[in-house]
ChimeraX commands (.cxc) that place a marker at each C-alpha (Angstrom):
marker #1 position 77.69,5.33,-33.03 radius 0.5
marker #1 position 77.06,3.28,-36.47 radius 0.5
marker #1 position 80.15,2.79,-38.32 radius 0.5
marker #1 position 79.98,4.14,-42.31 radius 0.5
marker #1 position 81.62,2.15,-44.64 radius 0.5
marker #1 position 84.52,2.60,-47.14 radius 0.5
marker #1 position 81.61,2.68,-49.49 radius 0.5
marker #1 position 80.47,5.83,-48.53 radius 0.5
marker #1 position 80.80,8.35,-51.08 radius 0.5
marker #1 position 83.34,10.88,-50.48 radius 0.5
marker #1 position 84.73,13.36,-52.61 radius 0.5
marker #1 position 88.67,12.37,-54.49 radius 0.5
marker #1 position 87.56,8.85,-54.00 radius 0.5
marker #1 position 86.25,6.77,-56.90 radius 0.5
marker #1 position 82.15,6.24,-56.64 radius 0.5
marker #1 position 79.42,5.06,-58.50 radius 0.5
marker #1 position 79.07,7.63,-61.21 radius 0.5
marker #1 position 82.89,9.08,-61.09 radius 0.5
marker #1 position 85.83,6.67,-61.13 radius 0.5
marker #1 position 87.55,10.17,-60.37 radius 0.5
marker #1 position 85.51,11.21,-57.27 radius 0.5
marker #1 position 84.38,14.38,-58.30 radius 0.5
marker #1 position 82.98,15.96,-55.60 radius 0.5
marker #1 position 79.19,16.86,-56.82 radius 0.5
marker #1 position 79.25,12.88,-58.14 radius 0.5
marker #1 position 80.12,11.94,-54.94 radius 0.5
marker #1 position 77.21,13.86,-52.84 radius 0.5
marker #1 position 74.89,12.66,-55.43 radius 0.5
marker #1 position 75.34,9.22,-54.84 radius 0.5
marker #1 position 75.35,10.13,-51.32 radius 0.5
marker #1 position 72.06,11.81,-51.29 radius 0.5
marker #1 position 70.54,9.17,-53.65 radius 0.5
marker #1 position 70.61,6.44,-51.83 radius 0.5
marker #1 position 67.55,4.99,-50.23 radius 0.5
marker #1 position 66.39,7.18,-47.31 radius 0.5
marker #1 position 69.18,9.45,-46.60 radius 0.5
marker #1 position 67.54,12.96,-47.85 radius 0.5
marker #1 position 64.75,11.62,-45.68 radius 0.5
marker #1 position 66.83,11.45,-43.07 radius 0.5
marker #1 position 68.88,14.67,-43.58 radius 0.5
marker #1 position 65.02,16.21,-43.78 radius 0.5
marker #1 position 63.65,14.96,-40.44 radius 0.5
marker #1 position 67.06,16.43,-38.95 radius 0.5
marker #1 position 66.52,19.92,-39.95 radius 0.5
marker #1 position 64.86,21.14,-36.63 radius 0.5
marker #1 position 67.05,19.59,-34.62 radius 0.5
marker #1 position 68.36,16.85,-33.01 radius 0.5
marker #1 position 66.86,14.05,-32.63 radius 0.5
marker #1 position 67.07,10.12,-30.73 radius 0.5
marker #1 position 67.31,7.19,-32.95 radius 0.5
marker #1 position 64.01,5.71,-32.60 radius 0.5
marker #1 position 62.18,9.07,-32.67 radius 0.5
marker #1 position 63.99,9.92,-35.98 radius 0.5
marker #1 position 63.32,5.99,-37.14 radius 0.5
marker #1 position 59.24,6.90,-36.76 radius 0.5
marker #1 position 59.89,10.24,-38.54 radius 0.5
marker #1 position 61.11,8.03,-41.50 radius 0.5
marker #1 position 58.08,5.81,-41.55 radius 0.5
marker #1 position 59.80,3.30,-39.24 radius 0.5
marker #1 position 62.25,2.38,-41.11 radius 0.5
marker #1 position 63.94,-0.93,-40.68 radius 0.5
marker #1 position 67.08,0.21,-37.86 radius 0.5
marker #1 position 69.52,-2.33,-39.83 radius 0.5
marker #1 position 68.77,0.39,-42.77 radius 0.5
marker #1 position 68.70,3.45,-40.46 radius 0.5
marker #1 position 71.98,2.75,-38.64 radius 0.5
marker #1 position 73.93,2.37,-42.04 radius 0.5
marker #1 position 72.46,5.73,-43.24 radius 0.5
marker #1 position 73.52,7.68,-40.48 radius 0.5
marker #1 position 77.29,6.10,-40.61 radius 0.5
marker #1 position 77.45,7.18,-43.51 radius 0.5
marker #1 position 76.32,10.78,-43.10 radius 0.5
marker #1 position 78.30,10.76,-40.14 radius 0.5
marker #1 position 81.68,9.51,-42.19 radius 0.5
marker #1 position 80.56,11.86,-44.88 radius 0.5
marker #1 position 80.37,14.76,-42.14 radius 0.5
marker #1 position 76.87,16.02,-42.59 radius 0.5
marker #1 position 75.72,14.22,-38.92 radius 0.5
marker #1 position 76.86,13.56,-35.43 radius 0.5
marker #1 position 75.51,12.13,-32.26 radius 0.5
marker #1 position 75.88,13.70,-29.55 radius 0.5
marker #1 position 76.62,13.07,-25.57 radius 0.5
marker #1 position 73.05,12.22,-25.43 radius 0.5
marker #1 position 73.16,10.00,-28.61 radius 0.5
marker #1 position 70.86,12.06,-30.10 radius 0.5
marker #1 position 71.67,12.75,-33.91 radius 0.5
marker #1 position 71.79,16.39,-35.37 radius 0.5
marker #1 position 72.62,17.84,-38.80 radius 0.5
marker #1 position 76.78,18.74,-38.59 radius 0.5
marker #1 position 77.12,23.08,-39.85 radius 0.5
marker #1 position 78.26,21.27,-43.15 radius 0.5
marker #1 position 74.48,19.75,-42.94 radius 0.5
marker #1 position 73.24,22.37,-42.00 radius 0.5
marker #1 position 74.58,23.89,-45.73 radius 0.5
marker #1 position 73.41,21.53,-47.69 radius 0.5
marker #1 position 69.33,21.93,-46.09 radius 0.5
marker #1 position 69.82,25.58,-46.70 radius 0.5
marker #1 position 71.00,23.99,-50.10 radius 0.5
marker #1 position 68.19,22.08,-50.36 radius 0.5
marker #1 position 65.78,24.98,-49.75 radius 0.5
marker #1 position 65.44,26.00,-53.81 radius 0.5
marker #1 position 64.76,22.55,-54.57 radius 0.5
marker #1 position 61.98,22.26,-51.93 radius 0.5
marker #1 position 60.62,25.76,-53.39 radius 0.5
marker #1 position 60.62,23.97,-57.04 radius 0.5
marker #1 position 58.71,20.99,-56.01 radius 0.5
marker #1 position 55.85,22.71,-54.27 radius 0.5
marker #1 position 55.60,25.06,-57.08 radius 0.5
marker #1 position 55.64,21.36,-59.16 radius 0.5
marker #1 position 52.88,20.38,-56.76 radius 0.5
marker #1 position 50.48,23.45,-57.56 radius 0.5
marker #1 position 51.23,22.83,-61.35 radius 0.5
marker #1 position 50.30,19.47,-61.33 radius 0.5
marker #1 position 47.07,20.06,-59.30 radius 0.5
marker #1 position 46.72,22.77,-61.65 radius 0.5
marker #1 position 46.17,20.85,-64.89 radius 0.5
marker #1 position 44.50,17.86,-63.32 radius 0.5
marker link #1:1,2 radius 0.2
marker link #1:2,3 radius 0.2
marker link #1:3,4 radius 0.2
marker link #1:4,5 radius 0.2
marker link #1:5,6 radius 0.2
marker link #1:6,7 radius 0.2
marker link #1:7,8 radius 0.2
marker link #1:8,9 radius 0.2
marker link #1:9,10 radius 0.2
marker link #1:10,11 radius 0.2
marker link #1:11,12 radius 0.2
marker link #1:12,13 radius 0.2
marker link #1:13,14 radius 0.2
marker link #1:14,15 radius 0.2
marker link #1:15,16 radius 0.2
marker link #1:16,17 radius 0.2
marker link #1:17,18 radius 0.2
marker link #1:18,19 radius 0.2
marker link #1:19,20 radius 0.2
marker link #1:20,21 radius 0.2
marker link #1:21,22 radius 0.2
marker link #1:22,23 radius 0.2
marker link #1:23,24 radius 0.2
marker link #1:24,25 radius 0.2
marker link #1:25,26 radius 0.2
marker link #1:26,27 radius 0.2
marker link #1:27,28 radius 0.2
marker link #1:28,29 radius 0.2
marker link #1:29,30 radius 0.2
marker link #1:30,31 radius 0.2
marker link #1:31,32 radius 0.2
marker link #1:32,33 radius 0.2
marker link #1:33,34 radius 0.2
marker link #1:34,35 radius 0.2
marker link #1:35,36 radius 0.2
marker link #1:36,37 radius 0.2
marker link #1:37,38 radius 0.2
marker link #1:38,39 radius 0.2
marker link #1:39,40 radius 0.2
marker link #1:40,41 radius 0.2
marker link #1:41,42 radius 0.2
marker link #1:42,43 radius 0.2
marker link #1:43,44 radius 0.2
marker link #1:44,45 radius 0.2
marker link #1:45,46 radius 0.2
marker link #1:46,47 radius 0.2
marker link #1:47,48 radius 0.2
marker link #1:48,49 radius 0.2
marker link #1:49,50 radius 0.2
marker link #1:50,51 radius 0.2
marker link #1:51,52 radius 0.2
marker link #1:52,53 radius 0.2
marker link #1:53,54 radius 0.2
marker link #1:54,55 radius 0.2
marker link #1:55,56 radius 0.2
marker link #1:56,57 radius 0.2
marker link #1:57,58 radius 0.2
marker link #1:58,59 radius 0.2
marker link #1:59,60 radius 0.2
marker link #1:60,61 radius 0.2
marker link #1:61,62 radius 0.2
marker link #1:62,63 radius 0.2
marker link #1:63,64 radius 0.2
marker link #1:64,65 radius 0.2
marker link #1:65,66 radius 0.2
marker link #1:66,67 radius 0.2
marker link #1:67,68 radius 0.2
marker link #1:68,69 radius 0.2
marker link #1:69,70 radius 0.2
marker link #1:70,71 radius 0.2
marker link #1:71,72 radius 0.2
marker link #1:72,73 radius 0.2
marker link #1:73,74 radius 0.2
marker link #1:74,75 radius 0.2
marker link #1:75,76 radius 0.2
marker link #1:76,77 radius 0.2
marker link #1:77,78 radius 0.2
marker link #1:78,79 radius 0.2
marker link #1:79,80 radius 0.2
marker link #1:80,81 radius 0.2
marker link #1:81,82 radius 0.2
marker link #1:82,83 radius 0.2
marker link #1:83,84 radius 0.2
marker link #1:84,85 radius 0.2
marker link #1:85,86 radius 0.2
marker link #1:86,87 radius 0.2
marker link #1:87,88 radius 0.2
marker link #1:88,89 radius 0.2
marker link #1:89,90 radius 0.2
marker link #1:90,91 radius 0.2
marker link #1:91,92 radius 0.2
marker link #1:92,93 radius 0.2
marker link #1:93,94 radius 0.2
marker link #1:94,95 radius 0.2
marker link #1:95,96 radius 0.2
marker link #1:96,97 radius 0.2
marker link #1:97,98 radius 0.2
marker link #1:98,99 radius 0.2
marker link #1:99,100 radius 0.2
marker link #1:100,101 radius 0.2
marker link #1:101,102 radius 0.2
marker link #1:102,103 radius 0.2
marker link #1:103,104 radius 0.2
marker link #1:104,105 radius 0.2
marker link #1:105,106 radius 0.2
marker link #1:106,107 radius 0.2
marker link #1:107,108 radius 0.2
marker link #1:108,109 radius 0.2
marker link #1:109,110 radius 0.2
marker link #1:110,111 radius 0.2
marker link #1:111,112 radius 0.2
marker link #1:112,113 radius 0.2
marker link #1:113,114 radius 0.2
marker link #1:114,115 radius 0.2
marker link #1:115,116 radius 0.2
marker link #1:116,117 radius 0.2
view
């Protein structure tokens, strides 16, 4: 299993945006780094093998992919499994029912935009 890193944000430790780890700082700089709501996204259905869930993220480079998911698993929101196969965690499984408003938003974004074009 990839290692995370003592970088990875976790709430009541200092990150990015919060030298006081708030916990909402924390899971944004979390979720904003490069490819990991991509990779929380591909995992919603279920789980998935590494190089199956590296061409549902546009074959991503698996230097880039194997840090991501260390630090989803450190952060709790993934695990492998026996098989090696990588799944959301319950906690993930929150925050993509979390998630679920925002997605509503954007298409509703989408059909504005094509609206007025």
């Amino acid at each position: 299993m990839p290692k995370g890193t003592s970088k990875t944000p976790l709430p009541g430790r200092p990150t990015k945006s919060s030298r006081t780890g708030r916990p909402i700082m924390a899971a944004l700089d979390l979720l904003g780094r490069r490819w990991t709501l991509r990779i929380i996204w591909e995992l919603r259905d279920g789980a998935v093998g590494f190089r199956d869930l590296q061409a549902r993220c546009e074959n991503m480079s698996p230097s880039v992919l194997s840090t991501r998911l260390g630090e989803l698993a450190t952060a709790k929101v993934v695990a492998a499994d026996d098989d090696r196969r990588w799944a959301l965690t319950d906690h993930g499984e929150k925050l993509i029912k979390s998630l679920g408003p925002l997605n509503k938003w954007a298409e509703d974004w989408r059909v504005l935009i094509e609206q007025s074009e």
